[in-house]
LODO-369187 format. One record per atom (N, C-alpha, C): residue in one letter; x, y, z. Coordinates in steps of 0.02 Angstrom, whole numbers, padded with zeros to 5 digits, always signed. Atoms other than C-alpha are relative to their C-alpha. Layout:
AXYZ ...
***
This chain:
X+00002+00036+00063 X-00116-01130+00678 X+00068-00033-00013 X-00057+00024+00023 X+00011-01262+00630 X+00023+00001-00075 X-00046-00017+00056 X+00113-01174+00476 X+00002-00050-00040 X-00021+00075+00038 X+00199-01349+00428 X-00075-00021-00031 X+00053+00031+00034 X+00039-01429+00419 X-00030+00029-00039 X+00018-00038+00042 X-00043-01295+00345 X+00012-00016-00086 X-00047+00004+00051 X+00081-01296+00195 X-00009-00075+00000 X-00002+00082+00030 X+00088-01480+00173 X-00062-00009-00027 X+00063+00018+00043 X-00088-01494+00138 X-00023+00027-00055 X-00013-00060+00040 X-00087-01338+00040 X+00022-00050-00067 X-00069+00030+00037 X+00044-01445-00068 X-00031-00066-00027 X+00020+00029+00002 X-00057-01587-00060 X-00043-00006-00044 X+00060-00019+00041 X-00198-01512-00146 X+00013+00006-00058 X+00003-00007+00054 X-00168-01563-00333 X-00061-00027-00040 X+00034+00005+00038 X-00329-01626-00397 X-00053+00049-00014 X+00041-00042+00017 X-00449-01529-00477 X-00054-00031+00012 X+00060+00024-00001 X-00644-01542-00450 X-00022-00028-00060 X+00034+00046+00073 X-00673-01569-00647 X+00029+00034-00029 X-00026-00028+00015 X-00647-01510-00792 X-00014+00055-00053 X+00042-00059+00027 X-00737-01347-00822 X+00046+00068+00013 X-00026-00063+00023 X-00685-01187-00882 X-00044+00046+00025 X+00033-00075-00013 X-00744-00999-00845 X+00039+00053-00022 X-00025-00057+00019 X-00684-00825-00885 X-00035+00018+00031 X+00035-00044-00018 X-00718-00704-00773 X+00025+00072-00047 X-00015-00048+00046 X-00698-00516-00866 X-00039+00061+00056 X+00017-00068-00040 X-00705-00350-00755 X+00052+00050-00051 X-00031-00053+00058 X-00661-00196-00875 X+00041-00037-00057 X-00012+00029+00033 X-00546-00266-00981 X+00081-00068+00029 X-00042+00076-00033 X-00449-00402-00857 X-00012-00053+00005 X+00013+00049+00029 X-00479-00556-00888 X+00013-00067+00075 X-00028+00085-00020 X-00454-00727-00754 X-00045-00053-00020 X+00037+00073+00028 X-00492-00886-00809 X+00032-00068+00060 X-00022+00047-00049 X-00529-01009-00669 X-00021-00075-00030 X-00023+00069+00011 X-00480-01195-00696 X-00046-00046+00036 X+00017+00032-00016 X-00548-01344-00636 X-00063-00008+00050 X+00068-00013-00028 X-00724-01316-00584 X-00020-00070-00008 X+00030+00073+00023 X-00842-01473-00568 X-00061+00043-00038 X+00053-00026+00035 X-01002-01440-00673 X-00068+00045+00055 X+00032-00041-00045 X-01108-01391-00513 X+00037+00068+00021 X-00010-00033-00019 X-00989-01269-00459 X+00008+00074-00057 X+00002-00070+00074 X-00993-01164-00648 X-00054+00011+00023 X+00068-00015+00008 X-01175-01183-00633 X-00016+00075+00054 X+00033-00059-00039 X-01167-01089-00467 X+00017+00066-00023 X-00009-00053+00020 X-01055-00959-00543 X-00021+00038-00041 X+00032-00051+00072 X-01147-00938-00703 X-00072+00026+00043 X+00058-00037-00039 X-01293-00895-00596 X+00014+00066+00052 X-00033-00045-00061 X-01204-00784-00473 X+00028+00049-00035 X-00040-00045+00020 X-01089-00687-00590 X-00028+00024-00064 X+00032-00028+00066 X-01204-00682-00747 X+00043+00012-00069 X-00022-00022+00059 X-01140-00590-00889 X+00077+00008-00009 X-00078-00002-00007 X-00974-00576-00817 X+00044-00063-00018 X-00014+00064+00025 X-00933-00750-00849 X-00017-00017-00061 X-00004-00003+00036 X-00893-00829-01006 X+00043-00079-00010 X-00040+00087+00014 X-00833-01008-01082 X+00044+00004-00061 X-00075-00020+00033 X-00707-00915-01206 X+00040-00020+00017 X-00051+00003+00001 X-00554-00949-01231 X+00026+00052+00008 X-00017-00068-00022 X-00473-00795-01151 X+00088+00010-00059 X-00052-00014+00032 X-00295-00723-01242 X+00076-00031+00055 X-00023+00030-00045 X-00147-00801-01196 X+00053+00058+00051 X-00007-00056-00075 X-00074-00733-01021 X-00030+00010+00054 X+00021-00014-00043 X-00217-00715-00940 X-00017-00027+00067 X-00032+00011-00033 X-00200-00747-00775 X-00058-00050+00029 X+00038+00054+00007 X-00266-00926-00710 X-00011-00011+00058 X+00029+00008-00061 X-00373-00963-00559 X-00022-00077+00018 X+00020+00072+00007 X-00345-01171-00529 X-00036-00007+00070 X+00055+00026-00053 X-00474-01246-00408 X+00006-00069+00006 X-00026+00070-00021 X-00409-01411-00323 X-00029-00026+00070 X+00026+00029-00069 X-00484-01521-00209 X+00059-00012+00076 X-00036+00028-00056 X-00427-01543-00029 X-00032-00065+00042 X+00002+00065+00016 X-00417-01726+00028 X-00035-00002+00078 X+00018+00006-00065 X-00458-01663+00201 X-00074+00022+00016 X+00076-00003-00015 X-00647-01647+00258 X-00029+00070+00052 X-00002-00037-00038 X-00621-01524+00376 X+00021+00095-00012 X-00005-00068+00020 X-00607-01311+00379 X+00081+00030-00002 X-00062-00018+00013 X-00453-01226+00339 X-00004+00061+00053 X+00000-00085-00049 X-00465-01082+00483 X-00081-00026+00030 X+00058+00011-00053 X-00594-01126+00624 X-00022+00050+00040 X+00037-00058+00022 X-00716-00993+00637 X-00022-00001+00090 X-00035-00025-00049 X-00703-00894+00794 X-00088+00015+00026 X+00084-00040-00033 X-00898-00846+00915 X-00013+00061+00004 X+00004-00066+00015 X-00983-00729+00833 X+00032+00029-00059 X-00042-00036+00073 X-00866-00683+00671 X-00075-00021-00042 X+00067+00015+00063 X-00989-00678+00509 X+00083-00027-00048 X-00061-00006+00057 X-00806-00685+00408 X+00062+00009+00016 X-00074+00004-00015 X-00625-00710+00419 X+00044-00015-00051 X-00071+00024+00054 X-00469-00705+00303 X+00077+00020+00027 X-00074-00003-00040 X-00285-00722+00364 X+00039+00006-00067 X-00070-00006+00038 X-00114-00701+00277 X+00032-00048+00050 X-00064+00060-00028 X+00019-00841+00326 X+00061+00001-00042 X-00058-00018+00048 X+00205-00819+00276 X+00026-00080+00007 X-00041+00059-00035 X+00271-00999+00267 X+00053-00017-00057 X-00055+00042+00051 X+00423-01065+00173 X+00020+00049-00062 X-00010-00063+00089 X+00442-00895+00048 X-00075+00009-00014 X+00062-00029+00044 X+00257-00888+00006 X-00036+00017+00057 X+00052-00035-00042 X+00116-00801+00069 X-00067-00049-00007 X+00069+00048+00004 X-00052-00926+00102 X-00042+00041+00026 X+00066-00034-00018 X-00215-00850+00111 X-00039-00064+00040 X+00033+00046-00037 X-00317-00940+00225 X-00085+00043+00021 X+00076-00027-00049 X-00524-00936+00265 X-00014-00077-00002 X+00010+00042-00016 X-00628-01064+00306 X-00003-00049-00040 X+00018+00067+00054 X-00665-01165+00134 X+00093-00020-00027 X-00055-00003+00059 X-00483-01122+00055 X+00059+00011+00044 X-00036-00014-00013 X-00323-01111+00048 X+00030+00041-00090 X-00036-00041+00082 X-00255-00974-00091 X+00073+00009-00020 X-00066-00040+00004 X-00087-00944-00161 X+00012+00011-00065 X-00017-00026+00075 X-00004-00869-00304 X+00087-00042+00004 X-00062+00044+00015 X+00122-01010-00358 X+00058+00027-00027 X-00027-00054+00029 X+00183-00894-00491 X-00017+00036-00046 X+00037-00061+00010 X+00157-00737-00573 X-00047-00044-00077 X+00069+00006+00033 X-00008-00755-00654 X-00028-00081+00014 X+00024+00079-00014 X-00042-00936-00596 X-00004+00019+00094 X+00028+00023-00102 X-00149-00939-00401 X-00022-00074-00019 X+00044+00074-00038 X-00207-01116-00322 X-00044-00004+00041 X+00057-00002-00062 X-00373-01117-00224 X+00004-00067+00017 X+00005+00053-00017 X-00370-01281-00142 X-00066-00012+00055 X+00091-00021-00005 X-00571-01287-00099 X-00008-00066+00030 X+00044+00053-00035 X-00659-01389+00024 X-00058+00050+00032 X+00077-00015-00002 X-00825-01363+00018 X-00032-00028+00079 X+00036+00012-00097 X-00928-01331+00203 X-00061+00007-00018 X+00082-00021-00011 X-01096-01332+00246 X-00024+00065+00033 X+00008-00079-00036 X-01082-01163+00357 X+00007+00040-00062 X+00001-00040+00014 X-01022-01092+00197 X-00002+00017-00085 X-00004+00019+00069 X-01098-01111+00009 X+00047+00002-00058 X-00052+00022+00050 X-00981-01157-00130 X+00015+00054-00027 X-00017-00093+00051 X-01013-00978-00228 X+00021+00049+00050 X+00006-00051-00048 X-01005-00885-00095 X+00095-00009+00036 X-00073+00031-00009 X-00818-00975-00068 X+00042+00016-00049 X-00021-00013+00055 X-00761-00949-00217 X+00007+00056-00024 X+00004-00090+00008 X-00798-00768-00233 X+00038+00022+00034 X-00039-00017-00070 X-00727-00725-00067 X+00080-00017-00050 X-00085+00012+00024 X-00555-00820-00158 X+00037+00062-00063 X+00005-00038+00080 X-00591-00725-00327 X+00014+00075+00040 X+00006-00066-00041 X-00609-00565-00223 X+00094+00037+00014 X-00094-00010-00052 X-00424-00580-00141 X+00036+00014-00064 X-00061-00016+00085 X-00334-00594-00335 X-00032+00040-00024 X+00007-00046+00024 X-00436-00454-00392 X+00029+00053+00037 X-00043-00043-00057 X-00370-00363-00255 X+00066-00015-00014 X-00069+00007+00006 X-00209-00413-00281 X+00014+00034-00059 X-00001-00025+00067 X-00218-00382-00470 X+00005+00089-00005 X+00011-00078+00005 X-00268-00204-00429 X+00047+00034+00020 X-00066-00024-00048 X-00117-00170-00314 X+00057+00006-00068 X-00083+00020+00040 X+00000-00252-00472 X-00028+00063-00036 X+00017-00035+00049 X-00105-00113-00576 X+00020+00064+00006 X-00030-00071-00014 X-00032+00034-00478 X-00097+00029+00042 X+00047-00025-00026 X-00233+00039-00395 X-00019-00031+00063 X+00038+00033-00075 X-00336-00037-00253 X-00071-00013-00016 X+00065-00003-00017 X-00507-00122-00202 X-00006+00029+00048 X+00034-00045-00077 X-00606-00053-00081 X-00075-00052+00013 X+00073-00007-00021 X-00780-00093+00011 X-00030+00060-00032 X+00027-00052+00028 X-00868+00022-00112 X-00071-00017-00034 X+00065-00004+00038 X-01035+00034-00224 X+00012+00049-00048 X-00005-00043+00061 X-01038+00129-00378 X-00062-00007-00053 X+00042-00042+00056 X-01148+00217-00508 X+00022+00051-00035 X-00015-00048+00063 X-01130+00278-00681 X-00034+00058+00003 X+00050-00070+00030 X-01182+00468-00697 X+00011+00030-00045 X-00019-00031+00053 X-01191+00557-00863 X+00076-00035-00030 X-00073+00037+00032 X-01049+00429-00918 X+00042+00006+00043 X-00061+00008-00036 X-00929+00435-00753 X-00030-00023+00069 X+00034+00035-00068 X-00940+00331-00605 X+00016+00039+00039 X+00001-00050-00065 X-00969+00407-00422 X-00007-00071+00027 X-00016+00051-00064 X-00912+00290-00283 X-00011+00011+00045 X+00031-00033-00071 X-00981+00287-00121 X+00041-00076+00032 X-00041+00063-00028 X-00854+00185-00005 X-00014+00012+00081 X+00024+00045-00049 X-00872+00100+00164 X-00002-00042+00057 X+00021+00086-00024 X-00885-00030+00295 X-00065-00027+00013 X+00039-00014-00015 X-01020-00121+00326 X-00055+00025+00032 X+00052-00059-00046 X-01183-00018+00394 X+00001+00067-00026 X-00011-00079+00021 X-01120+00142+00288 X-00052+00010-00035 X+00037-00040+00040 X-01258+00147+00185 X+00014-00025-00078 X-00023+00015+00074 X-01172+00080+00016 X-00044-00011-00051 X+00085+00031+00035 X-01331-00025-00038 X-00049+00060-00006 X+00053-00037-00014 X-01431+00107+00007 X-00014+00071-00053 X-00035-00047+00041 X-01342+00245-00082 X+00003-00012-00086 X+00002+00026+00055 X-01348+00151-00237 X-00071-00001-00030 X+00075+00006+00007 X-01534+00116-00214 X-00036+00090-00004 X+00020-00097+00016 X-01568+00321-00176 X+00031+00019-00073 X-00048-00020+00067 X-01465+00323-00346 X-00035-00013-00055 X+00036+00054+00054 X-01589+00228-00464 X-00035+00079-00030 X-00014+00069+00048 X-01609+00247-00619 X+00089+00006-00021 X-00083+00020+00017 X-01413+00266-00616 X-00003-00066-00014 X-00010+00089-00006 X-01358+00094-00664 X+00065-00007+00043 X-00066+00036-00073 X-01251-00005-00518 X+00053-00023-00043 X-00076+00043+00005 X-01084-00059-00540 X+00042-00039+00048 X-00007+00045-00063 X-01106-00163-00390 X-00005+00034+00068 X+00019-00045-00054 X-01140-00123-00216 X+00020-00015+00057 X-00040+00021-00053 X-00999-00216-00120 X+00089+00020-00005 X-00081-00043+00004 X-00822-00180-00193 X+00019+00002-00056 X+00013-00044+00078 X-00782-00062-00327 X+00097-00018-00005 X-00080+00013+00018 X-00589-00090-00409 X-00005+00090-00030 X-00024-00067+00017 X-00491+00082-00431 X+00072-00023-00042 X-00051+00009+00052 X-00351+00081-00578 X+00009+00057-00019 X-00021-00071+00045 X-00256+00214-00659 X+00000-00010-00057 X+00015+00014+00055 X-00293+00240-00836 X+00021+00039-00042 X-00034-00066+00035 X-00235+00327-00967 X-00002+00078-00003 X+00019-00065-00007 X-00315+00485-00944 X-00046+00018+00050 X+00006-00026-00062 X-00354+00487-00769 X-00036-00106+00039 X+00012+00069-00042 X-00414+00333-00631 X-00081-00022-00025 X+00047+00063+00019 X-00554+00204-00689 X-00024-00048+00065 X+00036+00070-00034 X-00672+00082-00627 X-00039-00042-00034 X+00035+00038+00059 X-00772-00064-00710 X-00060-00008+00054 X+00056+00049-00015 X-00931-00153-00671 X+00033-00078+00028 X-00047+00071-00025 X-00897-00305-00546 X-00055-00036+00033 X+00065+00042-00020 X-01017-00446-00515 X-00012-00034+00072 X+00025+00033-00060 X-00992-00467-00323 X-00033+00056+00041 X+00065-00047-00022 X-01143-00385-00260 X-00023-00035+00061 X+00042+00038-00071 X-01242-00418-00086 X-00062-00020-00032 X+00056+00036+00012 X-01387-00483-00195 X+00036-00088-00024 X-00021+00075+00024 X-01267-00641-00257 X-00019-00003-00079 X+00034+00025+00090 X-01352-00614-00447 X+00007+00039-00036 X-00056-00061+00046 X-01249-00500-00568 X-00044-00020-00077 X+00042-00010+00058 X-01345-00448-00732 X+00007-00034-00064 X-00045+00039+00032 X-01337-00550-00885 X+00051+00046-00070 X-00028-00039+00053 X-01282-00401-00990 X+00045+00062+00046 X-00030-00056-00041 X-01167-00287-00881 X+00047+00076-00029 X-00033-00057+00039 X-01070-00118-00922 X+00064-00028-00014 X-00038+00017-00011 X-00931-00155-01004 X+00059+00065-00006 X-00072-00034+00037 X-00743-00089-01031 X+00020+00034+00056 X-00002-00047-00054 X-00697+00042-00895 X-00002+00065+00006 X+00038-00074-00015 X-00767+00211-00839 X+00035+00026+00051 X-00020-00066-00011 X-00692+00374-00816 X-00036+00016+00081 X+00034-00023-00078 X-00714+00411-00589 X-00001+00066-00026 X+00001-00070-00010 X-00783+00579-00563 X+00021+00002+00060 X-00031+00030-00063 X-00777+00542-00368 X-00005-00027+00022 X+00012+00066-00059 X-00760+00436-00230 X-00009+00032+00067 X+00029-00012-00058 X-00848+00470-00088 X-00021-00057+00067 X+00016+00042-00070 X-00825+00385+00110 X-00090+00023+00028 X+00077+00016-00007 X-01012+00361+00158 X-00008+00022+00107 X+00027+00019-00065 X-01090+00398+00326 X-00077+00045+00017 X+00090-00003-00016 X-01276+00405+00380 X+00005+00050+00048 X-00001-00056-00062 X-01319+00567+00471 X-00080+00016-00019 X+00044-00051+00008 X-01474+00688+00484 X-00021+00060-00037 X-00003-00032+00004 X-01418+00789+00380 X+00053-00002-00089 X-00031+00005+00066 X-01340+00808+00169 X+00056+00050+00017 X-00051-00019+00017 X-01165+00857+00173 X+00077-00019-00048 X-00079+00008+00028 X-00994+00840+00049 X+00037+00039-00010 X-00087-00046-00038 X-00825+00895+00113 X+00048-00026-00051 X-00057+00026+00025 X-00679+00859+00024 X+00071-00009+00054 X-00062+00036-00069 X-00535+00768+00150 X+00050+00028-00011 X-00043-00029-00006 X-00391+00867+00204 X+00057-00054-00031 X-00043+00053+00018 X-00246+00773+00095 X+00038-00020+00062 X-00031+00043-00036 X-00167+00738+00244 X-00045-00066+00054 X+00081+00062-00029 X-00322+00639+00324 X-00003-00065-00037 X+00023+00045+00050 X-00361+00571+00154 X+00001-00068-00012 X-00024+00071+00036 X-00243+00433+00121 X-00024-00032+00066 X+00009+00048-00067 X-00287+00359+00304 X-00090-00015-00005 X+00070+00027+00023 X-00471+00384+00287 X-00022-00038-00064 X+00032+00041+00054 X-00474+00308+00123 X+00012-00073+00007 X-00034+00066-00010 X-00363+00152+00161 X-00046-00021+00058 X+00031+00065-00045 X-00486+00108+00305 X-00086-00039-00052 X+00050+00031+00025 X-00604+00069+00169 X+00027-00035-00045 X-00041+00047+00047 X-00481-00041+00049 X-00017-00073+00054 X+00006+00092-00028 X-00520-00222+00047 X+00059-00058+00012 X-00069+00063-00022 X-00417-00349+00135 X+00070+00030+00005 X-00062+00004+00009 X-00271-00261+00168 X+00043-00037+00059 X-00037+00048-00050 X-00226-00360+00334 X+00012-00049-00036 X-00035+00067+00030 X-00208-00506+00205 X+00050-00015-00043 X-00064-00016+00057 X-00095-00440+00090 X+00058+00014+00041 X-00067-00055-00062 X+00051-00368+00233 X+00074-00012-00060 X-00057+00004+00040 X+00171-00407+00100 X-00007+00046-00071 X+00010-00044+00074 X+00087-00275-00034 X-00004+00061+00056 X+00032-00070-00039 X+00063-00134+00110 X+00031+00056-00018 X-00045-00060+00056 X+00190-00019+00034 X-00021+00027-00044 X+00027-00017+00062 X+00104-00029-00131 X-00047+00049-00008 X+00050-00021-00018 X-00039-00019-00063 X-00019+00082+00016 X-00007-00081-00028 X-00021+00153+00021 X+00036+00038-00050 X-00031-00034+00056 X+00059+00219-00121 X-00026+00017-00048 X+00063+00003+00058 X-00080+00181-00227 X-00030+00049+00011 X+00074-00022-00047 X-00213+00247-00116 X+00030+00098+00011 X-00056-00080+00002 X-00071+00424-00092 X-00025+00031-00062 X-00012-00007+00072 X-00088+00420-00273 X-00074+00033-00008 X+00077-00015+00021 X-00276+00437-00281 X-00024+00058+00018 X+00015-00077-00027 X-00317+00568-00163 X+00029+00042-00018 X-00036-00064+00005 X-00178+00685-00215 X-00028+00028-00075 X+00055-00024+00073 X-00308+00699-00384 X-00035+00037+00042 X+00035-00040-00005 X-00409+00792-00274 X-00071-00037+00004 X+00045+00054+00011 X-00563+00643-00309 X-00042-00019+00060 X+00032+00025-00071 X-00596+00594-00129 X-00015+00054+00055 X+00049-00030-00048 X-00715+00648+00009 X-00051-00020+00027 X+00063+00038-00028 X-00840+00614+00138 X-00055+00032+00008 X+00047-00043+00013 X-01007+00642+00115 X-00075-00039+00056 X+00065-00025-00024 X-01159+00655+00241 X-00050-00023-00022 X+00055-00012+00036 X-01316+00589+00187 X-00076-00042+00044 X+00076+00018-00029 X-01491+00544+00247 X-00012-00039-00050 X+00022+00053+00074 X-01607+00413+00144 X-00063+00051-00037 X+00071-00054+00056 X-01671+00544+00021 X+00049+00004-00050 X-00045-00011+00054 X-01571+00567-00156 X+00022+00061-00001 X-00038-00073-00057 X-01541+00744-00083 X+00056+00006-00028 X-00059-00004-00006 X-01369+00694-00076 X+00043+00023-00061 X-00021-00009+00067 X-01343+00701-00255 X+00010+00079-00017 X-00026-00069-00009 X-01361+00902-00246 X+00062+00023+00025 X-00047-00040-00018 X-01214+00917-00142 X+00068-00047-00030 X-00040+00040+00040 X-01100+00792-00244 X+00013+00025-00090 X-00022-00011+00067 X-01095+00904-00391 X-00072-00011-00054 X+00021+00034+00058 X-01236+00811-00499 X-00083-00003+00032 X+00094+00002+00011 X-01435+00835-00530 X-00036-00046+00029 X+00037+00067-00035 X-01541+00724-00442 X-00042-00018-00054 X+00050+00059+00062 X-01645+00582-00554 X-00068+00003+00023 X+00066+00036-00041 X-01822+00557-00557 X-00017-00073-00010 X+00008+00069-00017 X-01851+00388-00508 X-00053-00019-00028 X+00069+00023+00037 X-02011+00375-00575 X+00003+00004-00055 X-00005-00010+00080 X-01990+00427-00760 X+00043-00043-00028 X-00068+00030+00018 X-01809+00369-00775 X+00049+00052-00037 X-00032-00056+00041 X-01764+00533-00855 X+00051+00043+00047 X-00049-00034-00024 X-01608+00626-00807 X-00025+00050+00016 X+00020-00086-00033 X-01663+00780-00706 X+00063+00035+00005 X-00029+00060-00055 X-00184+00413-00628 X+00104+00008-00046 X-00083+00011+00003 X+00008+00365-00644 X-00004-00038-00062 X-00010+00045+00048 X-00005+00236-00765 X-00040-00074-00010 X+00051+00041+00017 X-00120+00136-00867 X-00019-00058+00026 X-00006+00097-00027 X-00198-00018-00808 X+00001-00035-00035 X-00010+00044+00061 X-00144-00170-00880 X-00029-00060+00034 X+00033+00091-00020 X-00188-00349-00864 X+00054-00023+00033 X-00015+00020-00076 X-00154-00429-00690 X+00040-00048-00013 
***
């Protein structure tokens, strides 16, 4: 990849597609992305639902501009065989995110630049999320927490996380979970909170279509549990010295961040040494829920059978 060029076009990229507003809102963080054209809200208000919002957010909150690139062509040329790719690039003092539609950076604190060229390999929402994805992740790092590849469900008022890569089961685990309500079933945000670590409701799901009324504010973890499909219902709790390594291979994007990896692992130190994390065993039967502490649901009725607070990113 040529750096220079890279960066120049990067640099290049000051117009905006239009001039539409959004608020996205996960627990109580707030980004508000800039310069949408009117098709590309549409896709989001369909995609992110309830999470989105055409408020006027408070001032501070941290701004997600969306600028056209003048060039026609992909920003990262997609390798035989990848489904997905995101890089880190250090050029000139800053860090550039790079995938195929975008180019991301954080100009300065609380102001990123997506500079968006729209492909045909890879729909507009589905671009845009992926960007949105990377500054929530980031956000979570500034929060003293981490994303992950996770899925989550509220039980008796506290979420249980079941984390991941893909093939673990996440979707599935969520679905054996019903009538819990989801709190998504691709990647769950971890924060420290005043009186112990949090998670919200987050509208990037593997269905693409987030509810129009979602949970709000943020919920009290009971645990977080690494996922893997066996023959058999078991939950262990991870030797703390395992922990922080097994948990960090389920945090999202951290090859793209290499300039938060410190944090990162410090975070993730932070979490397990609560005692919270463990991997759990499970077949496709709700089973699992017996050995996780918590009553199994009947599906048919619907009847029930941190360090320091997070703040805004």
């Amino acid at each position: 990849m040529d750096l220079e060029r890279l960066a120049t076009r990067y640099d290049q990229a000051q117009e905006p597609h239009g001039d539409v507003t959004r608020v996205l809102t996960l627990g109580d963080w707030c980004f508000r992305l800039t310069g949408l054209d009117t098709a590309m809200a549409e896709v989001l208000d369909a995609r992110w639902g309830g999470f989105l919002s055409v408020d006027e957010p408070a001032v501070g909150t941290p701004e997600i501009r969306v600028r056209r690139s003048e060039e026609d062509k992909p920003w990262l040329r997609a390798r035989r065989g990848e489904t997905y790719r995101i890089e880190a690039e250090q050029v000139d003092g800053r860090v550039l995110i790079v995938s195929y539609a975008f180019c991301l950076c954080r100009d300065e604190p609380g102001v990123w630049t997506v500079a968006l060229t729209p492909l045909e390999r890879e729909p507009v929402g589905r671009s845009l999320e992926n960007a949105v994805r990377y500054v929530v992740a980031e956000a979570a790092v500034d929060a003293g927490g981490f994303a992950i590849h996770g899925a989550g469900v509220i039980d008796e008022g506290k979420a249980v996380i079941f984390a991941g890569g893909s093939n673990s089961g996440k979707t599935t685990a969520v679905e054996l979970s019903a009538p819990r309500p989801s709190l998504g079933d691709d990647f769950a945000l971890i924060a420290p909170g005043r009186d112990g670590w949090v998670t919200a409701a987050v509208p990037f799901d593997n269905s693409e279509k987030a509810p129009e009324e979602p949970r709000r504010g943020w919920i009290p973890i009971r645990g977080l549990w690494r996922l893997y499909q066996d023959e058999v219902d078991k939950a262990e709790r991870a030797p703390v010295t395992l922990a922080g390594a097994s948990l960090m291979s389920c945090v999202a994007l951290p090859w793209a961040m290499p300039h938060r990896v410190e944090e990162l692992m410090a975070n993730v130190d932070s979490f397990v040494a609560e005692g919270a994390y463990g991997h759990l065993r499970f077949r496709k039967s709700d089973e699992f829920w017996e050995k996780i502490g918590a009553r199994r649901e009947s599906r048919k009725s619907g009847k029930k059978s941190g360090k320091k607070a997070a703040k805004q990113a």
